[in-house]
C-alpha positions in Angstrom: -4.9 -13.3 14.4 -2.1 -10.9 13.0 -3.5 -7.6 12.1 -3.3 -6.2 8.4 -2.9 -2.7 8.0 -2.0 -1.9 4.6 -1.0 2.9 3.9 -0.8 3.3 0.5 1.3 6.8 0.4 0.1 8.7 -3.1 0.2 12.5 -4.7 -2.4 14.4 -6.9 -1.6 14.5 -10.2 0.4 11.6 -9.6 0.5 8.8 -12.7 2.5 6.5 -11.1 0.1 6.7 -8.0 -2.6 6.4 -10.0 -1.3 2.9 -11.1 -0.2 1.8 -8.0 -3.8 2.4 -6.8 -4.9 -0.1 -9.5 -2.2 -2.4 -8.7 -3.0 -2.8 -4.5 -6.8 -3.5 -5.6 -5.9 -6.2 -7.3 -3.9 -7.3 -4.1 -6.4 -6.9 -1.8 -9.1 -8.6 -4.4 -6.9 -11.8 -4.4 -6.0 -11.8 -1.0 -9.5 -11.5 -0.3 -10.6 -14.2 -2.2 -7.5 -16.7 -0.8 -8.4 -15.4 2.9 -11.8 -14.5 3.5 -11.2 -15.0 7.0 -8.5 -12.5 7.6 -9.1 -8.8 8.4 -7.6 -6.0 6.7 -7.1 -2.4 6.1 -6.4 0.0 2.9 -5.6 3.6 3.8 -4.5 6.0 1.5 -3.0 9.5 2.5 -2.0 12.2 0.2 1.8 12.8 1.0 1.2 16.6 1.3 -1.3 16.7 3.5 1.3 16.4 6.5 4.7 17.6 6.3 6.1 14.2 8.7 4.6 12.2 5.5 6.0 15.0 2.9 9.8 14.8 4.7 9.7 10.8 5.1 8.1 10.1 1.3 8.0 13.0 -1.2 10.5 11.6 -3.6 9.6 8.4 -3.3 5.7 8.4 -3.9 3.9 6.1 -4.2 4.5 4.3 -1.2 2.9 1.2 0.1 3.3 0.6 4.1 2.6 -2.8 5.7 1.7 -2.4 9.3 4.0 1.0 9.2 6.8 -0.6 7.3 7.7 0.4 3.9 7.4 -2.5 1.5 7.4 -0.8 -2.0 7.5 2.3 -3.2 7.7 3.7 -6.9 5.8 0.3 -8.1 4.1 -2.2 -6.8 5.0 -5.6 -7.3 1.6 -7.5 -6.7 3.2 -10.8 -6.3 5.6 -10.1 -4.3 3.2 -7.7 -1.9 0.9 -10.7 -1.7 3.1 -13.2 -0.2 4.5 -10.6 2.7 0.7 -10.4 3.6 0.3 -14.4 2.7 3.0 -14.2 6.0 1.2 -12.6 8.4 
C-alpha cells in the first residue's frame, strides 16, 4: 500500500493559512471516513523556521505537499486534493 504523506507549508499570522488549515481537515476527515484502511500523515511546518522552506515557499504560503510534491498552494481546493489522494 502507497504511502500518504500529506506537508501542509503555513506562516504565523497568516489568514489564508489559517483557512487552508480548516480546509485540509476536512480532507483528511472525508478521506478518512471513505478509506479507513489507508494510512496517512498531516505535517505542518512554519515556512520560516528553515530558510530551504522560506527560499522554495515564502510567497507562496500556504502550501500543501503530497508525498513532497506541491499540489496547491494559496488555496486549497478540497475536491480536487481528495481525488489525487483517492489515486494513490
Amino acid at each position: 500500500m502507497a504511502q500518504i504523506h500529506l506537508t501542509l507549508i503555513t506562516r504565523q499570522g497568516c489568514h489564508l493559512c489559517e483557512v487552508a488549515e480548516g480546509e485540509l481537515a476536512r480532507v483528511v476527515a472525508a478521506f478518512s471516513e471513505l478509506n479507513p484502511d489507508k494510512p496517512y500523515t498531516v505535517e505542518l511546518l512554519d515556512v520560516d523556521s528553515a530558510e530551504d522552506l522560506k527560499s522554495k515557499y515564502s510567497e507562496e504560503v500556504p502550501v500543501l505537499l503530497l508525498n513532497g510534491e506541491q499540489i496547491a498552494f494559496f488555496q486549497i481546493d478540497a475536491d480536487r486534493v481528495l481525488k489525487r489522494l483517492e489515486q494513490i
